[in-house]
C-alpha positions as CSV (number, residue, x, y, z in Angstrom):
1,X,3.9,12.5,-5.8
2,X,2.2,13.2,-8.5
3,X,-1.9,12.1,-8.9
4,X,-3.9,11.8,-11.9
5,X,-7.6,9.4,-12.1
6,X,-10.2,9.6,-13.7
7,X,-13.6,8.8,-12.6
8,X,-16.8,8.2,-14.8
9,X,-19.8,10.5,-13.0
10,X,-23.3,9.2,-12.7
11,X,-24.2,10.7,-16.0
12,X,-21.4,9.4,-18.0
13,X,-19.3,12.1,-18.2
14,X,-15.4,11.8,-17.3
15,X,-14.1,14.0,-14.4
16,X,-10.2,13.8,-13.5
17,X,-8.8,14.3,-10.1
18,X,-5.2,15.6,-10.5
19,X,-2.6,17.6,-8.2
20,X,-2.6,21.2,-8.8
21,X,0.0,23.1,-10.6
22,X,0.7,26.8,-10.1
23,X,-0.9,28.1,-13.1
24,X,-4.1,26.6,-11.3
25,X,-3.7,29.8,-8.9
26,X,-6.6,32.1,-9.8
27,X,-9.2,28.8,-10.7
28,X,-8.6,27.9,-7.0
29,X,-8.7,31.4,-5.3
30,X,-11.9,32.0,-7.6
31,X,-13.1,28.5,-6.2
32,X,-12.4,29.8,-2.9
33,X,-14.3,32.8,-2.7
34,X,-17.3,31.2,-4.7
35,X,-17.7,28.3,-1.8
36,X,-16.9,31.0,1.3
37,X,-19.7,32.9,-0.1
38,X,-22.3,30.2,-0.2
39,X,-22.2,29.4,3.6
40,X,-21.6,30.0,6.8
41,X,-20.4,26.7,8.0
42,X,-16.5,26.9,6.8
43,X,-13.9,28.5,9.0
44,X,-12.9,31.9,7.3
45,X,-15.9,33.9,5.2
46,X,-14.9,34.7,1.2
47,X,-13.6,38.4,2.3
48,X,-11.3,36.9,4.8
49,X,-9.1,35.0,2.4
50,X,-5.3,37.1,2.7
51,X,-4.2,35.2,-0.8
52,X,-3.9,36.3,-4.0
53,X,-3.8,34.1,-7.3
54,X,0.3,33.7,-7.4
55,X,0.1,32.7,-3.7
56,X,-2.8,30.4,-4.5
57,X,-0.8,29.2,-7.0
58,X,2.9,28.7,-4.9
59,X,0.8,26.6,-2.6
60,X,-0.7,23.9,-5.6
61,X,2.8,23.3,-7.0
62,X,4.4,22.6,-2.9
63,X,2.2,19.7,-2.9
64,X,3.7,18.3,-5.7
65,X,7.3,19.2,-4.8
66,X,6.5,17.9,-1.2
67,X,7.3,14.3,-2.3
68,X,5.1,12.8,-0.2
């Protein structure tokens, strides 16, 4: 299924909430260890993250290719 909205922010500018696609790979491991590193409260710490950016990136595109 594929998923595409956008959504006006409190300040007027446009964000849009899509499925990810495999060349979205590194943005999302990058994501990943930026957020892991902040805190303490999600389950696995940034260093303990066993993808890399083309794995990162297989998993965005089987969400699309899930069909459901």
């Amino acid at each position: 299924m594929q998923y595409s909205q956008q959504i006006v922010l409190k300040n007027g500018s446009i964000a849009v909430l899509r499925n990810g696609v495999e060349a979205h790979g590194s943005a999302v491991l990058e994501n990943f260890n930026r957020t892991h590193a902040e805190t303490d409260y999600l389950l696995l710490y940034s260093d303990e993250n066993s993808f890399d950016a083309e794995q990162e990136g297989r998993l965005c595109s089987v969400g699309i290719n899930r069909g459901g």
